[in-house]
C-alpha positions as CSV (number, residue, x, y, z in Angstrom):
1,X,58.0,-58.1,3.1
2,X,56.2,-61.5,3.0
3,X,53.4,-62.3,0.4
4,X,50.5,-63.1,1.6
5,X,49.8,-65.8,-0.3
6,X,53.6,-67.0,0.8
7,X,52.0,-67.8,4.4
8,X,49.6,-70.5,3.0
9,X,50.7,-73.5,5.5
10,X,50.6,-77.3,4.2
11,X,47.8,-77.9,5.6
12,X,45.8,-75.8,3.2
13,X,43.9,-77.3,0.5
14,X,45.5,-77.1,-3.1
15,X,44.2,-75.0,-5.9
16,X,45.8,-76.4,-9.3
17,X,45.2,-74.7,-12.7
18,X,45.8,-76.1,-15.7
19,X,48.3,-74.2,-17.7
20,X,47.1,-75.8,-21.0
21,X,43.7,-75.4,-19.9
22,X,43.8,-71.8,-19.4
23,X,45.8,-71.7,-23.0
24,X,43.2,-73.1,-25.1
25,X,40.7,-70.9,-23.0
26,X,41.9,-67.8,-24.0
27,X,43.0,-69.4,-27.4
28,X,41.2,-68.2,-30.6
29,X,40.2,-64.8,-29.8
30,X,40.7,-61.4,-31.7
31,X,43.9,-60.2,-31.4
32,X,42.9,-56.7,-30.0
33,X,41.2,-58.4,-27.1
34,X,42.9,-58.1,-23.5
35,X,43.2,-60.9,-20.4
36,X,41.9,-60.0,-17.5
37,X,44.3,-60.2,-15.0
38,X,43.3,-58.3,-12.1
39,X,42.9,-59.4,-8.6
40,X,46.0,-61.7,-9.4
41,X,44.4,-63.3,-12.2
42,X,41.2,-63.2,-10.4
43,X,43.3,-66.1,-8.1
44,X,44.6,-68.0,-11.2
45,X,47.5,-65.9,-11.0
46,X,48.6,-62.6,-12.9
47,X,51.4,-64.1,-14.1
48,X,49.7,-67.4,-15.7
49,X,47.4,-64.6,-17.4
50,X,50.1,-61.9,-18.9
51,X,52.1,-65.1,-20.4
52,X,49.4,-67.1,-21.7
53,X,48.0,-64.3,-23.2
54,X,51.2,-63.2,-24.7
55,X,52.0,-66.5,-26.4
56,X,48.1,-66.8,-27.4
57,X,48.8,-63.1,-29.2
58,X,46.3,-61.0,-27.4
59,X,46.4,-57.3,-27.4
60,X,47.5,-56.9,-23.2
61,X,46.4,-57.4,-19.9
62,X,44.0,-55.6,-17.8
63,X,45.6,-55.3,-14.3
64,X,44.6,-53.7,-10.9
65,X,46.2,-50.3,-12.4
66,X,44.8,-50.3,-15.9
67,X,45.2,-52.0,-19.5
68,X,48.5,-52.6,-20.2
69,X,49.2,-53.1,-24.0
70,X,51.9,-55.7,-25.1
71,X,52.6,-53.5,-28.2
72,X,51.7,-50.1,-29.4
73,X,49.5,-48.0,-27.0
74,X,46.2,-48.8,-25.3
75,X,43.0,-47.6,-27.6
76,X,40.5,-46.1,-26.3
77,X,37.8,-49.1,-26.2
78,X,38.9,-52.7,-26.0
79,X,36.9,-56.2,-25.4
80,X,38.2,-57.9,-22.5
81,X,38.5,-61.9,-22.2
82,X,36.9,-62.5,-18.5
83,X,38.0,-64.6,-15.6
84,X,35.4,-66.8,-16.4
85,X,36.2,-67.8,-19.9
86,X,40.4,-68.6,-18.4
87,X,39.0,-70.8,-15.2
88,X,37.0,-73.0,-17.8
89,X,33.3,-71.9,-16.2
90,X,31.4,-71.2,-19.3
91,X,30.1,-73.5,-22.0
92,X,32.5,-74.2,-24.8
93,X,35.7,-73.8,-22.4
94,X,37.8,-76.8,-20.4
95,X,38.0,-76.4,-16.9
96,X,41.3,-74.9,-15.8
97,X,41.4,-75.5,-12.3
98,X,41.0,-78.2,-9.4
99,X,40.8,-77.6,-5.8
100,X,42.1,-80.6,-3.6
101,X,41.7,-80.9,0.5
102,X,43.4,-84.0,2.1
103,X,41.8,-86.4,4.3
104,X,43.4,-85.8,7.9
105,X,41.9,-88.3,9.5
106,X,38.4,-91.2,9.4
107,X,36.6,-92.1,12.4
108,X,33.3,-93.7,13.0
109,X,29.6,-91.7,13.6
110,X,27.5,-93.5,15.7
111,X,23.5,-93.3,14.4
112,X,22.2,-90.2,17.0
113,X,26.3,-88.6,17.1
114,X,26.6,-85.0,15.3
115,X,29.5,-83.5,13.8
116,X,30.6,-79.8,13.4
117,X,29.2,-76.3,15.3
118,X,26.0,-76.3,16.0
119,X,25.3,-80.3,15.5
120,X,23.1,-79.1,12.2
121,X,23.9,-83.1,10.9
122,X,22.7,-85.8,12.9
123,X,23.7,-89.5,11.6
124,X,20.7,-91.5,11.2
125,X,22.8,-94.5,11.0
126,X,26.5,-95.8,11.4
127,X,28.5,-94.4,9.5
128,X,32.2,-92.9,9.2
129,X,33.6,-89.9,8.3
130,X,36.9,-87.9,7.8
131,X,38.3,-84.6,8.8
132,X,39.4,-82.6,5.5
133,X,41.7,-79.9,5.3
134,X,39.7,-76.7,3.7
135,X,37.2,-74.4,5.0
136,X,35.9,-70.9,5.3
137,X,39.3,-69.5,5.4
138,X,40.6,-70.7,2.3
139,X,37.0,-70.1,0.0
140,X,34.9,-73.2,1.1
141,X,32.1,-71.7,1.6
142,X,30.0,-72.0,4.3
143,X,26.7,-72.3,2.4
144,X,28.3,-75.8,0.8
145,X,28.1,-77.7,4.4
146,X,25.5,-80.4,4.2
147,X,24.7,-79.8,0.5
148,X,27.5,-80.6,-1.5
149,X,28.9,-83.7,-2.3
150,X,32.4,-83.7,-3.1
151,X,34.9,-86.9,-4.5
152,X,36.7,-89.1,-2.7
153,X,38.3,-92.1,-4.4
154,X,36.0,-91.4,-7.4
155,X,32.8,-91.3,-5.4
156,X,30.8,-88.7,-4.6
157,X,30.6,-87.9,-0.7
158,X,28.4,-85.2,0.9
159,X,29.8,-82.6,3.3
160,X,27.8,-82.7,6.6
161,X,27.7,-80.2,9.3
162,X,28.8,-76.7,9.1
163,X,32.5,-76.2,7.2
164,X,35.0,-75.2,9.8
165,X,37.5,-72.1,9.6
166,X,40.4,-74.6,8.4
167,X,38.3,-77.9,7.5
168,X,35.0,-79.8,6.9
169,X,33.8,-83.1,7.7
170,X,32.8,-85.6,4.9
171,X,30.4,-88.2,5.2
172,X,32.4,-91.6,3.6
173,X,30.0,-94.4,4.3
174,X,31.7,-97.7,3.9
175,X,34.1,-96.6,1.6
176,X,37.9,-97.6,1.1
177,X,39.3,-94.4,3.1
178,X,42.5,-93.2,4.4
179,X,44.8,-90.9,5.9
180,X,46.2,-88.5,3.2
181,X,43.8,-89.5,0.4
182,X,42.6,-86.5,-1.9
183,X,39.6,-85.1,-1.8
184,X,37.9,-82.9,-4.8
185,X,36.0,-80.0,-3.8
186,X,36.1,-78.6,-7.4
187,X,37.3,-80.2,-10.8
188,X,36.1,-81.4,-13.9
189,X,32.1,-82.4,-14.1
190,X,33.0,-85.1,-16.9
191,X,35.2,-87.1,-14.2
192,X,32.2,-86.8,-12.2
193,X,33.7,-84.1,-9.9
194,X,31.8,-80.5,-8.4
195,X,32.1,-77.8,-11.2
196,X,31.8,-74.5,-11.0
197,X,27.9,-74.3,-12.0
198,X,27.1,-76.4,-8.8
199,X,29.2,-74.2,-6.9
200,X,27.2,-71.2,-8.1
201,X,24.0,-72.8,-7.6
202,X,24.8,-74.3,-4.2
203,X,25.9,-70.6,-3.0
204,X,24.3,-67.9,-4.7
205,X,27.8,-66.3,-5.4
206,X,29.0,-66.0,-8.7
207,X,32.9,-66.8,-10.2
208,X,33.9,-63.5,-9.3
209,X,33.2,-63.7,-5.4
210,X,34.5,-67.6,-5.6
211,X,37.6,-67.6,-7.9
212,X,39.5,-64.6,-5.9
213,X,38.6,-66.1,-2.5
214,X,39.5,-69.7,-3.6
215,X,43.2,-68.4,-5.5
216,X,44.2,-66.6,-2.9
217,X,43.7,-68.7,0.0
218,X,44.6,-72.0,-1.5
219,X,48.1,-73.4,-1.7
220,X,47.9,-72.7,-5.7
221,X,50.3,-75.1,-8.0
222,X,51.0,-74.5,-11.9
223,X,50.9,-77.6,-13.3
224,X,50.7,-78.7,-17.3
């Protein structure tokens, strides 16, 4: 049988986590404490989870079926490392993971034109914008259209109208644009990128809801 998560088309937006990221996450923690790995790593992926934690010497894994101890037996009453200390979304952790669309295409919104269902964004003036792969589907919320700004090219660049099924539209002004260029939904908030906070803010959801439907929706990539 298929994975689901081995249907994800190219056309998907990318969900990369940071290997070393996640490492020094869960780094520095009590040996007796256990990764938790459930719900595929809570979309960072089960795997990722059970080896980093090995070679970072926790205790085991907490998976869909239960604690599973690397050693010895399960006690009775263990701490657990959460989802939200491994993808970097608390203070004193690195951000493990950046979610990419690509630009599909750029055309130009005439002042009174509307984008999207519903026409909920109006231009006020000319302006251009591109089609980006990622939507609903694949955990961009729909809550984010016409509130967050995501980066293109370094610069921040507001979603407008409501985020499709399979993409959004992104407001790009006058700036250098083009077919294929990456666009940063989530990343790092010291390169000036979304984080997870403004996620959380803009949505009302927390990392739980957002992780899971992100990780297993996106093309996800391992990288260093």
């Amino acid at each position: 049988m298929t994975a689901a998560h081995d249907l994800i088309g190219r056309t998907h937006p990318t969900l990369r986590v940071s290997r070393s990221a996640v490492s020094r996450n869960l780094s520095g923690h009590p040996r007796e404490v256990y990764a938790d790995a459930r719900h595929d790593g809570w979309g960072l992926g089960a795997d990722l989870i059970a080896s980093v934690a090995r070679e970072q010497s926790l205790a085991g894994v907490v998976g869909d079926d239960g604690p599973v101890a690397f050693t010895g037996e399960v006690p009775p009453t263990f701490a657990v490392v959460t989802a939200a200390v491994a993808a970097g979304a608390l203070p004193q952790t690195v951000p493990a993971v950046t979610l990419c669309g690509e630009v599909l295409g750029v055309k130009i919104l005439r002042a009174g034109e509307s984008v999207s269902y519903g026409y909920t964004f109006t231009a006020t003036e000319d302006t251009r914008v591109a089609l980006v792969t990622g939507g609903y589907a694949q955990g961009i919320v729909r809550s984010l259209g016409n509130r967050l700004a995501v980066t293109v090219n370094g610069v921040r660049r507001p979603i407008v109208g409501r985020v499709a099924m399979d993409v959004c539209v992104v407001d790009i002004g006058a700036g250098e644009t083009a077919i294929g260029d990456e666009v940063v939904f989530l990343g790092d908030p010291d390169l000036g990128e979304p984080a997870w906070a403004e996620w959380i803010s803009l949505t009302g959801l927390g990392l739980e809801e957002l992780l899971p439907a992100i990780g297993n929706r996106a093309r996800r990539e391992v990288v260093a």
